[in-house]
PyMOL Python script that loads the backbone (N, CA, C, O; Angstrom):
from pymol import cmd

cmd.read_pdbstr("""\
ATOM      1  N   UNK A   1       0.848  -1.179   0.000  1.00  0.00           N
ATOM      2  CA  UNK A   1       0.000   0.000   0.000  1.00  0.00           C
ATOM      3  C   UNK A   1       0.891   1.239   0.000  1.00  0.00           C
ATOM      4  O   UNK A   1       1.903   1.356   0.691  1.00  0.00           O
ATOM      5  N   UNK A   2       0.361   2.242  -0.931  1.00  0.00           N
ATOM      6  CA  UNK A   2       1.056   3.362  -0.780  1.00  0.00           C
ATOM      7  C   UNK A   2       1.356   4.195   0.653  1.00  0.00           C
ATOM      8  O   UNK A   2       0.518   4.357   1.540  1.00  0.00           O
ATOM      9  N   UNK A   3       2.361   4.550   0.670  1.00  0.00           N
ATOM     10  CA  UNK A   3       2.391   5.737   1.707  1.00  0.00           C
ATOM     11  C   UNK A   3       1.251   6.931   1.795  1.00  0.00           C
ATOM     12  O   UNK A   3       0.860   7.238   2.921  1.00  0.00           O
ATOM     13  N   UNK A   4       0.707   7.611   0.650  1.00  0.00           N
ATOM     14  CA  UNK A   4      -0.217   8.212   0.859  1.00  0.00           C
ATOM     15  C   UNK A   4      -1.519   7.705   1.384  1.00  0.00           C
ATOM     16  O   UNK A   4      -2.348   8.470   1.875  1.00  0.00           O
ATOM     17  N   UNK A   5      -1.674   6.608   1.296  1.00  0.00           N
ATOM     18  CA  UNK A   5      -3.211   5.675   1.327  1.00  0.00           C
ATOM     19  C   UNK A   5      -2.935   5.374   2.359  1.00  0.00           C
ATOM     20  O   UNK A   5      -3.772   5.889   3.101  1.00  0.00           O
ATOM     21  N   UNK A   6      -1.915   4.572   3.176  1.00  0.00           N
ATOM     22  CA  UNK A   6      -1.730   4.883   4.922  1.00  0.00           C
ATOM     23  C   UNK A   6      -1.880   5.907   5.820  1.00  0.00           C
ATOM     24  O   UNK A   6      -2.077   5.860   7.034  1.00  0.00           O
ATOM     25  N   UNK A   7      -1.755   6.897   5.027  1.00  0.00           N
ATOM     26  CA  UNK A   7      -1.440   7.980   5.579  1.00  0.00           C
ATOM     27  C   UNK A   7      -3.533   8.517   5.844  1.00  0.00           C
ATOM     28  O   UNK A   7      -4.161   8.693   6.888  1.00  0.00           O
ATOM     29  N   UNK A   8      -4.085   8.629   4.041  1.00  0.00           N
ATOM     30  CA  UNK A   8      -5.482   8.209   4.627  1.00  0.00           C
ATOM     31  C   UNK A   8      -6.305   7.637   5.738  1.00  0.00           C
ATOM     32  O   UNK A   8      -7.216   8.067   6.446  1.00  0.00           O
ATOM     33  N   UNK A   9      -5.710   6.617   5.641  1.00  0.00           N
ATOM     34  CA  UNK A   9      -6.584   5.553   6.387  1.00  0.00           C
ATOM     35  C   UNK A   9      -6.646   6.565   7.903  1.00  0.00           C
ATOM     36  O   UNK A   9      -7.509   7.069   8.620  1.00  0.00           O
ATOM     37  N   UNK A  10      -5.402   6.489   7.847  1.00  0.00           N
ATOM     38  CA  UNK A  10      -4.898   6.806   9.500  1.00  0.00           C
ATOM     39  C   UNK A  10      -5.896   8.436  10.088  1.00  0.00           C
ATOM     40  O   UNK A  10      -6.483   8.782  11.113  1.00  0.00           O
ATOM     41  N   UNK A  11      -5.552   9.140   8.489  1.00  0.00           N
ATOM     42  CA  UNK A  11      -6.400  10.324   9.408  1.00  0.00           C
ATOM     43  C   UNK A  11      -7.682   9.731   9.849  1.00  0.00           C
ATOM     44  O   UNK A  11      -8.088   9.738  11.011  1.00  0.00           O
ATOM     45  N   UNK A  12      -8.304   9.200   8.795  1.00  0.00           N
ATOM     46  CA  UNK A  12      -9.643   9.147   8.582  1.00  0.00           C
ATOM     47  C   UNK A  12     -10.251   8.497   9.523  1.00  0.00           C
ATOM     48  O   UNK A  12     -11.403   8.680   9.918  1.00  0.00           O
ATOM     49  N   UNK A  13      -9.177   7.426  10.040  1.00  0.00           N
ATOM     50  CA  UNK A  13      -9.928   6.634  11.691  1.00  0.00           C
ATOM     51  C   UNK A  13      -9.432   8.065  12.538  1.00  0.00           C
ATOM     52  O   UNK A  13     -10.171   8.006  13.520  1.00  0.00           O
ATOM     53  N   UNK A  14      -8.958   8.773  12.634  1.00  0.00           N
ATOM     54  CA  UNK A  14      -8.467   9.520  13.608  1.00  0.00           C
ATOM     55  C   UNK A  14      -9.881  10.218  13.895  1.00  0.00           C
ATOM     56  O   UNK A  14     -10.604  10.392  14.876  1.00  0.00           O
ATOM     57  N   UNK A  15      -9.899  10.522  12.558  1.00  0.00           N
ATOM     58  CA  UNK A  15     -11.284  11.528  12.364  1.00  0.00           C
ATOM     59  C   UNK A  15     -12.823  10.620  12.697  1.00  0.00           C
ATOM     60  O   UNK A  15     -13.764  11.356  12.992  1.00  0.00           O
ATOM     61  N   UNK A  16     -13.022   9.616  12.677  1.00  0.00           N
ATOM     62  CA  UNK A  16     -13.862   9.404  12.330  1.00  0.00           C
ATOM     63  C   UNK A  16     -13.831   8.650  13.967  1.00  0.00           C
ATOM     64  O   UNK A  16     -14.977   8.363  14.310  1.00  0.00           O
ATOM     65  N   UNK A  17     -12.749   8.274  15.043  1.00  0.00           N
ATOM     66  CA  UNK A  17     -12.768   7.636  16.144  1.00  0.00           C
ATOM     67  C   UNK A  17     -13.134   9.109  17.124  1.00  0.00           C
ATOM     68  O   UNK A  17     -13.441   8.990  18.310  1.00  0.00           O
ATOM     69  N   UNK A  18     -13.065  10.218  16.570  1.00  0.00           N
ATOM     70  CA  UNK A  18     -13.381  11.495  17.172  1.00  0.00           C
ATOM     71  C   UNK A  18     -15.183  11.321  17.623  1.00  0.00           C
ATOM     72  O   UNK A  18     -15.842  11.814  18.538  1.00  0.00           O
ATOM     73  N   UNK A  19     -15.459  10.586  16.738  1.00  0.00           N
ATOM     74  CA  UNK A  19     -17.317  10.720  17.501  1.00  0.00           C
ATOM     75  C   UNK A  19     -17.749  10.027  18.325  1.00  0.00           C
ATOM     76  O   UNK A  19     -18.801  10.292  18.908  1.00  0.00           O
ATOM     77  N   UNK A  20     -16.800   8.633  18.642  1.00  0.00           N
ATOM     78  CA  UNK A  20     -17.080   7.782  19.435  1.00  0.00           C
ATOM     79  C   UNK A  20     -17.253   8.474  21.300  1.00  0.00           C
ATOM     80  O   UNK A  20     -17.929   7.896  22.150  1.00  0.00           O
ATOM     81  N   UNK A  21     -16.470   9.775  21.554  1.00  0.00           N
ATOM     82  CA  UNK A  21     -17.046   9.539  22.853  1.00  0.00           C
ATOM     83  C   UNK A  21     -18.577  10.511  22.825  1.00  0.00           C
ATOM     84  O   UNK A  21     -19.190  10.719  23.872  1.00  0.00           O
ATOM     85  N   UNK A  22     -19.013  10.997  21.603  1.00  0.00           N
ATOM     86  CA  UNK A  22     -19.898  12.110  21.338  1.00  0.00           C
ATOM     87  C   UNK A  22     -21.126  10.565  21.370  1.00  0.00           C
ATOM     88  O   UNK A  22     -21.671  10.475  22.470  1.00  0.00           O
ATOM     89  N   UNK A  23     -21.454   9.732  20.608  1.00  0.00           N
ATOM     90  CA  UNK A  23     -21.616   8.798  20.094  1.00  0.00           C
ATOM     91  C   UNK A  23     -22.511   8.012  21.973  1.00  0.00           C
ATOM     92  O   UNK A  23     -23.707   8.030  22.266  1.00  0.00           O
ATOM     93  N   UNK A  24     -21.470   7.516  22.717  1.00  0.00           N
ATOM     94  CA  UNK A  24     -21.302   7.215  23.622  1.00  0.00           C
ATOM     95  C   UNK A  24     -21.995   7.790  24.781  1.00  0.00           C
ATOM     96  O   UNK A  24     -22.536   7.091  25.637  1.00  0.00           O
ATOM     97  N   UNK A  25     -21.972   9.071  24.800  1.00  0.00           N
ATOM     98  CA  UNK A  25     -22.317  10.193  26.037  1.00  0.00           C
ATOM     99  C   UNK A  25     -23.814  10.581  25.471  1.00  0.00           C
ATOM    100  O   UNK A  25     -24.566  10.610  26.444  1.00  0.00           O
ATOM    101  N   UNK A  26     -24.522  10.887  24.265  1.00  0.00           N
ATOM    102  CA  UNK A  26     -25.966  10.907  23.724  1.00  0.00           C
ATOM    103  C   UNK A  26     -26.622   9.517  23.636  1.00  0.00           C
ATOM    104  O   UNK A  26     -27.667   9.452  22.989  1.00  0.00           O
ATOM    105  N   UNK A  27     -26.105   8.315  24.248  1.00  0.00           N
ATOM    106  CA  UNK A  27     -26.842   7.220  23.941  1.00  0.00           C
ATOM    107  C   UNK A  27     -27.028   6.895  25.696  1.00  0.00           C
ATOM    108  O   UNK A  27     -27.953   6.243  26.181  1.00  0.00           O
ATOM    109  N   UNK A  28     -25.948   7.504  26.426  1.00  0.00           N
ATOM    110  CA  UNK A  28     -26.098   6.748  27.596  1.00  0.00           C
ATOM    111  C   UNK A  28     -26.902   7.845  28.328  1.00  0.00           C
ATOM    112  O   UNK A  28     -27.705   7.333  29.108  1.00  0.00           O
ATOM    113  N   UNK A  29     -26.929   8.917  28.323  1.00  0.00           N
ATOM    114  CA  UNK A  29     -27.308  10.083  28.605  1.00  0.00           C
ATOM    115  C   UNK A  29     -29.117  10.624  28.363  1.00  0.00           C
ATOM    116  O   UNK A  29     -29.912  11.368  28.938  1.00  0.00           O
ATOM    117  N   UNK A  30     -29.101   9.641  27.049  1.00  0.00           N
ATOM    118  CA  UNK A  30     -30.405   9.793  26.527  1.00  0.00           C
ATOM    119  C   UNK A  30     -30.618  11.158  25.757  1.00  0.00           C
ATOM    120  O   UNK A  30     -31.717  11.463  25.294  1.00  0.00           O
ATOM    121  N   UNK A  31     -29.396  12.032  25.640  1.00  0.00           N
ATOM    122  CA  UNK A  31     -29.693  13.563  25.369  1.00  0.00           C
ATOM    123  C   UNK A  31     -28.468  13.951  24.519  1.00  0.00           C
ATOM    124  O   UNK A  31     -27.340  13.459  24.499  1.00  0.00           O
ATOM    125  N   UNK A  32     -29.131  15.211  23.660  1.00  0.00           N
ATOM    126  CA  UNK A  32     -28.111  15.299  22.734  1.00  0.00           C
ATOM    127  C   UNK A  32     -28.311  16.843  22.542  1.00  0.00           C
ATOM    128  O   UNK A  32     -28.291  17.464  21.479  1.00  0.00           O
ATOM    129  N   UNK A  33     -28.538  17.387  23.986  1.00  0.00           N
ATOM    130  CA  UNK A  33     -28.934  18.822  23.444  1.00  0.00           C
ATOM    131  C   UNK A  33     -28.139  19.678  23.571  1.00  0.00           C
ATOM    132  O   UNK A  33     -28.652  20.797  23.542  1.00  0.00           O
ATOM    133  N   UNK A  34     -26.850  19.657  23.732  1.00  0.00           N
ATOM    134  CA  UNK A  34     -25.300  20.222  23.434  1.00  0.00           C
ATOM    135  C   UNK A  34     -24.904  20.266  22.383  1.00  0.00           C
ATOM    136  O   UNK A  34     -24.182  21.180  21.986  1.00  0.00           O
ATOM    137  N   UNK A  35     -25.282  19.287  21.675  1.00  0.00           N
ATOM    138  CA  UNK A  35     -25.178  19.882  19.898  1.00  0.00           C
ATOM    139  C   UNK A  35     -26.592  19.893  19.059  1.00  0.00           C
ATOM    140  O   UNK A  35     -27.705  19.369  19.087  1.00  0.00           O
ATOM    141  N   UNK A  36     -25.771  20.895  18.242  1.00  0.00           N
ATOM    142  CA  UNK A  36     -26.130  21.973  17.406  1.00  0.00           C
ATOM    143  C   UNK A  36     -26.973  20.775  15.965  1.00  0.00           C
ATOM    144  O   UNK A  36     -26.329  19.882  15.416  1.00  0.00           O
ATOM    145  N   UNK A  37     -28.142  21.024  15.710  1.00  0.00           N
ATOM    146  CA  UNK A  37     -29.140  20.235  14.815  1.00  0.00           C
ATOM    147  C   UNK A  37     -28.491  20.628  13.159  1.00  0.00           C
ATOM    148  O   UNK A  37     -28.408  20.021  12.092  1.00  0.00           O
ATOM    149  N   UNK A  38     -27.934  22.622  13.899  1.00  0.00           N
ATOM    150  CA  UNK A  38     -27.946  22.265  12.141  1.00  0.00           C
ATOM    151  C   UNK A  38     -25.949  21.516  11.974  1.00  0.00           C
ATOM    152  O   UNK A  38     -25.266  20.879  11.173  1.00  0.00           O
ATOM    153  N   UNK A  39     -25.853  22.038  13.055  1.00  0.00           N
ATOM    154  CA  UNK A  39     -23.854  21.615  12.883  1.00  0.00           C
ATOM    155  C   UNK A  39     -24.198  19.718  12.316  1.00  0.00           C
ATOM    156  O   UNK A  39     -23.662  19.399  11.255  1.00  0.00           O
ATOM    157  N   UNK A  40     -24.950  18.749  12.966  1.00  0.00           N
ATOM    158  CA  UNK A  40     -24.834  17.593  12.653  1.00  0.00           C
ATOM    159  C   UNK A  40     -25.346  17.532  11.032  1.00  0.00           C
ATOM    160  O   UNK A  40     -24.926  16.927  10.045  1.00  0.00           O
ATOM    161  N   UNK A  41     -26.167  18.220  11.206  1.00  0.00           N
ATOM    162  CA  UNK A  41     -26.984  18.011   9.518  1.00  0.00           C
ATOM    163  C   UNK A  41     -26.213  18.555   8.458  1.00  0.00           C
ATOM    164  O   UNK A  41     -26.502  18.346   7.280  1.00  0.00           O
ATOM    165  N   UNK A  42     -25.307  19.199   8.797  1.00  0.00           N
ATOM    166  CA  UNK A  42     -23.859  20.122   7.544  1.00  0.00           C
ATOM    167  C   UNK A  42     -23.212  19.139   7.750  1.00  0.00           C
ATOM    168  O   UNK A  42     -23.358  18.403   6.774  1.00  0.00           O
ATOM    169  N   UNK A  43     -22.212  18.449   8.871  1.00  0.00           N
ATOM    170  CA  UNK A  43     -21.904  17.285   8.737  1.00  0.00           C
ATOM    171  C   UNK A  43     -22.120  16.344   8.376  1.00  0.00           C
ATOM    172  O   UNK A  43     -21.460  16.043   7.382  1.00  0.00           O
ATOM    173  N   UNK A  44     -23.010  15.399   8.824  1.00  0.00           N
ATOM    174  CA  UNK A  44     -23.576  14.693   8.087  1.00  0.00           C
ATOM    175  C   UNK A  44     -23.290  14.567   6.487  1.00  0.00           C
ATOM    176  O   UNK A  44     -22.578  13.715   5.957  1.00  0.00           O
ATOM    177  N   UNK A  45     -23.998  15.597   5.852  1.00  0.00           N
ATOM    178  CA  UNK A  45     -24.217  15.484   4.669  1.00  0.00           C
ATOM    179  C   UNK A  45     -22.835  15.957   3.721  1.00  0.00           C
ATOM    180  O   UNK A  45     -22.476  15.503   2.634  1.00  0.00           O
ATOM    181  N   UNK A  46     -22.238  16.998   4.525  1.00  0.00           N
ATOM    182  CA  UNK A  46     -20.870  16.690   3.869  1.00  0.00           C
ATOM    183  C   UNK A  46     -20.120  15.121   4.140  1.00  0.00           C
ATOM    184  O   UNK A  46     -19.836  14.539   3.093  1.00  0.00           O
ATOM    185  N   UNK A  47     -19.822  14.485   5.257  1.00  0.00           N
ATOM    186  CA  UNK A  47     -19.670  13.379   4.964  1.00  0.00           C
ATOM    187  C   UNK A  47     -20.123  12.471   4.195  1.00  0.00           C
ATOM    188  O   UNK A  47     -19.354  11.511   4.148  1.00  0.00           O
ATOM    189  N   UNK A  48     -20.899  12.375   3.666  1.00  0.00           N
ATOM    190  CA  UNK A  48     -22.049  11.574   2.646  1.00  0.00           C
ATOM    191  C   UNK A  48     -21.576  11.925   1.469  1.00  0.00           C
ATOM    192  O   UNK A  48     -21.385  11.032   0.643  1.00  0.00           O
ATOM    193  N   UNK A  49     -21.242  13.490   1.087  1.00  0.00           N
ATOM    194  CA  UNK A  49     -20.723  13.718  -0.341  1.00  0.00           C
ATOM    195  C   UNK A  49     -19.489  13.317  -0.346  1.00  0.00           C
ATOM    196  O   UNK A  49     -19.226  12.694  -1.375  1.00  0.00           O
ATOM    197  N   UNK A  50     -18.501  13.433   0.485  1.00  0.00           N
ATOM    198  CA  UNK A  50     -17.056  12.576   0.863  1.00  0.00           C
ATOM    199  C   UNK A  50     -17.060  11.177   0.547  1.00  0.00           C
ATOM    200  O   UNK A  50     -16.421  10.721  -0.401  1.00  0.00           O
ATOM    201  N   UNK A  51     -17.622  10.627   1.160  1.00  0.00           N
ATOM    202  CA  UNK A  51     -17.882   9.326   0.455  1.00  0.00           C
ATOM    203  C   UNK A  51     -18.233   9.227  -0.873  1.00  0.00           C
ATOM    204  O   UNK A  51     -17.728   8.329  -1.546  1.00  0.00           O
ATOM    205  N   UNK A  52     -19.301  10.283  -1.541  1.00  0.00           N
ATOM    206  CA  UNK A  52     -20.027   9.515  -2.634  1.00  0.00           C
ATOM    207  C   UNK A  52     -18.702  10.166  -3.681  1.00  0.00           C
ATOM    208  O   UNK A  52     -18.598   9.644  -4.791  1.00  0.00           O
ATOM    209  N   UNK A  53     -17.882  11.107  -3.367  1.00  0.00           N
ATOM    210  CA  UNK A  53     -16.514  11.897  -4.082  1.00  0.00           C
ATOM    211  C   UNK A  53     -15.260  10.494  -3.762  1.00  0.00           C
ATOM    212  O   UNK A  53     -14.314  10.522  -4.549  1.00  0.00           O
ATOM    213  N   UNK A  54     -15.220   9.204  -2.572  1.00  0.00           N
ATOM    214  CA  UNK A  54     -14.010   8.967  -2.693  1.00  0.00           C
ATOM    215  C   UNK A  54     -14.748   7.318  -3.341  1.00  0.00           C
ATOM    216  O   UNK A  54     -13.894   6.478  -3.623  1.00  0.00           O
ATOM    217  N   UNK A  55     -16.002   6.965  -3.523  1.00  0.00           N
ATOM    218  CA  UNK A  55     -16.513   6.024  -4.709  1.00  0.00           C
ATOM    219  C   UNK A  55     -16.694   6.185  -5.983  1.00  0.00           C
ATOM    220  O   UNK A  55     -17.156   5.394  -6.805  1.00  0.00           O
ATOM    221  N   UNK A  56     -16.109   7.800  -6.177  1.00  0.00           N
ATOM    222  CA  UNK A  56     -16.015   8.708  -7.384  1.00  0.00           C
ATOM    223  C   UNK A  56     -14.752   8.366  -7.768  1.00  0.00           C
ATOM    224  O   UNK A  56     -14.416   8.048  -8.908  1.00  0.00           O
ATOM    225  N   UNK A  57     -13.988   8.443  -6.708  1.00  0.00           N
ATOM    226  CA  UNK A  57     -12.276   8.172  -7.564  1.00  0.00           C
ATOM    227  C   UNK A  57     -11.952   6.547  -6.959  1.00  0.00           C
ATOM    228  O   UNK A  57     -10.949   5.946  -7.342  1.00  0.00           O
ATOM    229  N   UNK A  58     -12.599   6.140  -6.307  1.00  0.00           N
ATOM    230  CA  UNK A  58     -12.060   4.431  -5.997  1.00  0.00           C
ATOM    231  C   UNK A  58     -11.306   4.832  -5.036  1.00  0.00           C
ATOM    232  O   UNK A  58     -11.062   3.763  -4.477  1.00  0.00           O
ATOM    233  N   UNK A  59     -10.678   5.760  -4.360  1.00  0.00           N
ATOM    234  CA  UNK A  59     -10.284   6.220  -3.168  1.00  0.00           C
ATOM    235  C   UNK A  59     -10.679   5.596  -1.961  1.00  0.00           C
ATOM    236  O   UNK A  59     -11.529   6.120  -1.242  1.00  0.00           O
ATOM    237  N   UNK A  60     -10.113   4.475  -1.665  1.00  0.00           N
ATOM    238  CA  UNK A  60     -10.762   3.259  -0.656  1.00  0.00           C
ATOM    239  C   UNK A  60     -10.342   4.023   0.836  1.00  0.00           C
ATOM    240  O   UNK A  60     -11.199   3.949   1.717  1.00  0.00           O
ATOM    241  N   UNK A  61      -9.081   4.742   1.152  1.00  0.00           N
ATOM    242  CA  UNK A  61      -8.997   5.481   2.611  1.00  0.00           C
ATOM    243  C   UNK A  61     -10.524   6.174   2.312  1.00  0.00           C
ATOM    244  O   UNK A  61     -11.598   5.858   2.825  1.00  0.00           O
ATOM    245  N   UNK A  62     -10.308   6.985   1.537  1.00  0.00           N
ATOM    246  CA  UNK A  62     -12.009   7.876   1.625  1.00  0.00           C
ATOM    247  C   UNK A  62     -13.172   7.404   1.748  1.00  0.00           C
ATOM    248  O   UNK A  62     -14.051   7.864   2.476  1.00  0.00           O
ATOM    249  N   UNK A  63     -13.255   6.369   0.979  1.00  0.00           N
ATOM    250  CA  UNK A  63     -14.947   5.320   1.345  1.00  0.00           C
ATOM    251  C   UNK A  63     -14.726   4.857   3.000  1.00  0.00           C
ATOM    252  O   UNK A  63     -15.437   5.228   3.933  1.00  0.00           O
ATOM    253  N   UNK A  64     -13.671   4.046   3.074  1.00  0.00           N
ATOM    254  CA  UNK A  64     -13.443   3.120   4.581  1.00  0.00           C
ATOM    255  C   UNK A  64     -14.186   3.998   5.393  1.00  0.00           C
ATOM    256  O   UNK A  64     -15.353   3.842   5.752  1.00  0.00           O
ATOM    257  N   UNK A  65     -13.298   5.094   5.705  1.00  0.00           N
ATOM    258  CA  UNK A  65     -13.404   6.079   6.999  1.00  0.00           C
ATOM    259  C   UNK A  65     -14.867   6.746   6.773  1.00  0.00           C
ATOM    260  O   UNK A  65     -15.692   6.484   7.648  1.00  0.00           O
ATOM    261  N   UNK A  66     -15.291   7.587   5.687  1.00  0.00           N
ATOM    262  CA  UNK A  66     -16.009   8.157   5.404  1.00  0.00           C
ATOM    263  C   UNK A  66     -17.613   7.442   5.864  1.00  0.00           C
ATOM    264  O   UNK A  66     -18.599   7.796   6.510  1.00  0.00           O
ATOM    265  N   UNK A  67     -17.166   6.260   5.103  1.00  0.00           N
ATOM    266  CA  UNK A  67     -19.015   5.193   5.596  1.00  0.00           C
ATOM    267  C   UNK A  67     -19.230   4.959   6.850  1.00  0.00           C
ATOM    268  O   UNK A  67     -20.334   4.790   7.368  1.00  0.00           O
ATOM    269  N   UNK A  68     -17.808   4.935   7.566  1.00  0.00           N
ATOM    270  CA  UNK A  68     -17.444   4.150   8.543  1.00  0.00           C
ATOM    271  C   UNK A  68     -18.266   5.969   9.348  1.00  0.00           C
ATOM    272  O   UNK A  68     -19.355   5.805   9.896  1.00  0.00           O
ATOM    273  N   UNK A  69     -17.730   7.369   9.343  1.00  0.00           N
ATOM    274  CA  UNK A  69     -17.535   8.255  10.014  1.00  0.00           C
ATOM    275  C   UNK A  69     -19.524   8.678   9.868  1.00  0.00           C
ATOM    276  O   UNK A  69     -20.295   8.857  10.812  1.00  0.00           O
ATOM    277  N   UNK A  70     -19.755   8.710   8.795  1.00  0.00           N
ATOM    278  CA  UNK A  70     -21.565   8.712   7.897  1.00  0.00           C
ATOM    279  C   UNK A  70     -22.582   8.217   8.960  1.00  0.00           C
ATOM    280  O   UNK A  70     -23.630   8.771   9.294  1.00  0.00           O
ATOM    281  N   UNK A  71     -21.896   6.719   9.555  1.00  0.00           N
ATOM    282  CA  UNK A  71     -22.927   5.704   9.983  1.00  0.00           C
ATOM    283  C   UNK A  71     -23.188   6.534  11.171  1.00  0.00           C
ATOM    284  O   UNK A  71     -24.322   6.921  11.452  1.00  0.00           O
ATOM    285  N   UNK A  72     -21.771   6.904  12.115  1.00  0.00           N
ATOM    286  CA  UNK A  72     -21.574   6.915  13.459  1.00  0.00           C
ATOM    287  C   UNK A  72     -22.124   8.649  13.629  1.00  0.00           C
ATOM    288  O   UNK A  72     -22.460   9.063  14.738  1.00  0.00           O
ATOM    289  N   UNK A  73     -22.157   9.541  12.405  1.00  0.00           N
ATOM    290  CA  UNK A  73     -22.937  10.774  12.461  1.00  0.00           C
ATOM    291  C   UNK A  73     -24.412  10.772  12.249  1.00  0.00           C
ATOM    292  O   UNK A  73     -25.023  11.437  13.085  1.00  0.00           O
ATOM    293  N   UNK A  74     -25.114  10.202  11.358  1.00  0.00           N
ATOM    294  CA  UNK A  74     -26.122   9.590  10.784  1.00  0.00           C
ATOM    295  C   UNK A  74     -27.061   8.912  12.683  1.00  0.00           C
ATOM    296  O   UNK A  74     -28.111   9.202  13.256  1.00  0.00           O
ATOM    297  N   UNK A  75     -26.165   8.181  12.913  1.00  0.00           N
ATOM    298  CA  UNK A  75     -27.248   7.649  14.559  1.00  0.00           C
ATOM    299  C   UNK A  75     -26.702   8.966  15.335  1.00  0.00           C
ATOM    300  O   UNK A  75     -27.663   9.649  15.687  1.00  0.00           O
ATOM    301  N   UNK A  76     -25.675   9.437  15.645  1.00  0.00           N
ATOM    302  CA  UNK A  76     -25.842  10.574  16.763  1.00  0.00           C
ATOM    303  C   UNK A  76     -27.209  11.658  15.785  1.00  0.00           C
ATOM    304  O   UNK A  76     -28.133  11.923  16.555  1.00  0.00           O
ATOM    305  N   UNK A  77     -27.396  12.167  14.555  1.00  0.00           N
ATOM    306  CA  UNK A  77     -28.143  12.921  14.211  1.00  0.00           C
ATOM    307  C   UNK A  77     -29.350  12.329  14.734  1.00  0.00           C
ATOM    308  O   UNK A  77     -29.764  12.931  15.724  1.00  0.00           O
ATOM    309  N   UNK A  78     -30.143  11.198  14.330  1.00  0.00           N
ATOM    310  CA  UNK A  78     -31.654  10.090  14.479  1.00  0.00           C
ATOM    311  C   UNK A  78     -31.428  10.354  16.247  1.00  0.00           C
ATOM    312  O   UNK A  78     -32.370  10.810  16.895  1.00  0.00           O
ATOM    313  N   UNK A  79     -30.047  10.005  16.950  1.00  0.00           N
ATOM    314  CA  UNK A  79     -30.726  10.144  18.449  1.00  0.00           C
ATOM    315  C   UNK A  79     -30.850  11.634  19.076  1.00  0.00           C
ATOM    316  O   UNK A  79     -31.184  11.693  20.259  1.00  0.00           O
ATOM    317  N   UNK A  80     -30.656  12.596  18.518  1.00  0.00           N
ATOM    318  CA  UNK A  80     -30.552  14.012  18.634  1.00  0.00           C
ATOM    319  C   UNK A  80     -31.888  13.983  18.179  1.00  0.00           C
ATOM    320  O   UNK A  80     -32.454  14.952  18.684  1.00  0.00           O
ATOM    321  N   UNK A  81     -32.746  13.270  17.395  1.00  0.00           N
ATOM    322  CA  UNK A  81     -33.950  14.187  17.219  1.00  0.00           C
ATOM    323  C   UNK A  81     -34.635  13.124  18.270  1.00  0.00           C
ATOM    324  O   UNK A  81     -35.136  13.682  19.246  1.00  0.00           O
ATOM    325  N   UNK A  82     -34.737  11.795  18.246  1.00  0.00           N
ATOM    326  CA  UNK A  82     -35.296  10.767  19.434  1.00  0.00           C
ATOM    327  C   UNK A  82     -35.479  11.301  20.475  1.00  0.00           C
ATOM    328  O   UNK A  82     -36.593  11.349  20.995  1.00  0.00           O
ATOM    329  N   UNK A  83     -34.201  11.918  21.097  1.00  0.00           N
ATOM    330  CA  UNK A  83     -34.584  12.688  22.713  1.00  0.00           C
ATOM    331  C   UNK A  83     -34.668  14.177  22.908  1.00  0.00           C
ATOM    332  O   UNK A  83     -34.689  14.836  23.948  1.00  0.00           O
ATOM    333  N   UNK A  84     -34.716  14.601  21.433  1.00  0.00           N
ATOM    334  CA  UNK A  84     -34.927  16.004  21.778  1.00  0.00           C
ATOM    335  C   UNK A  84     -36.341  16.696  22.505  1.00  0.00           C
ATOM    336  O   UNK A  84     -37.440  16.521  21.979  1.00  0.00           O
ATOM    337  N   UNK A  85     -36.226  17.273  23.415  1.00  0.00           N
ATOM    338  CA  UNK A  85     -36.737  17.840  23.949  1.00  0.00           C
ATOM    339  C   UNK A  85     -38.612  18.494  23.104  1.00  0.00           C
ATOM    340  O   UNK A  85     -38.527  18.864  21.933  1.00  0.00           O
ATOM    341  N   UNK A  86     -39.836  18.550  23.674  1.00  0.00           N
ATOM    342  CA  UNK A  86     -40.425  19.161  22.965  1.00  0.00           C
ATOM    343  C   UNK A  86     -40.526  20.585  23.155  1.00  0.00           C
ATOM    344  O   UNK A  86     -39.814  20.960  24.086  1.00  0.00           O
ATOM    345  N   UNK A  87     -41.065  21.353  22.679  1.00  0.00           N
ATOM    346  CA  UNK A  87     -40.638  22.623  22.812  1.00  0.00           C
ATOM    347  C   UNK A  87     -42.137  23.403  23.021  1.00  0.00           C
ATOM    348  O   UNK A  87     -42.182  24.622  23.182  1.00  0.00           O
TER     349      UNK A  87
END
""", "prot")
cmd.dss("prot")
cmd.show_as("cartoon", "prot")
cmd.util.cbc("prot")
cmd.orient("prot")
């Protein structure tokens, strides 16, 4: 494997092991009202075009991390609206 494509991988778990304690603390907590509805939903969906840009070039660090980073934003977004508060 190339040096650059290691070098991928590596951010991309870096980046993408960043939600796990966010991930963790809204599931056990039941609450997710410290973040921001629209910050997850810009995320989110830029991650989603990241992916659908690194199945664009076969860029496998970019799919791995990216689907991998999608899934774990994608359920913190669904449990952010589950326990959100009614208003």
């Amino acid at each position: 494997m190339e040096t650059a494509n290691w070098i991928g991988f590596v951010a991309g778990a870096l980046t993408t092991i960043a939600f796990l304690p966010q991930l963790q603390r809204t599931w056990t907590t039941k609450s997710a009202d410290d973040m921001s509805l629209a910050m997850l939903l810009t995320f989110t969906t830029g991650v989603f075009l990241w992916l659908v840009y690194g199945l664009y070039l076969m860029a496998w660090p970019i799919v791995v991390t990216n689907a991998i980073t999608f899934i774990l934003t994608l359920t913190i977004l669904v449990l952010k609206l589950k326990y959100q508060k009614p208003r």
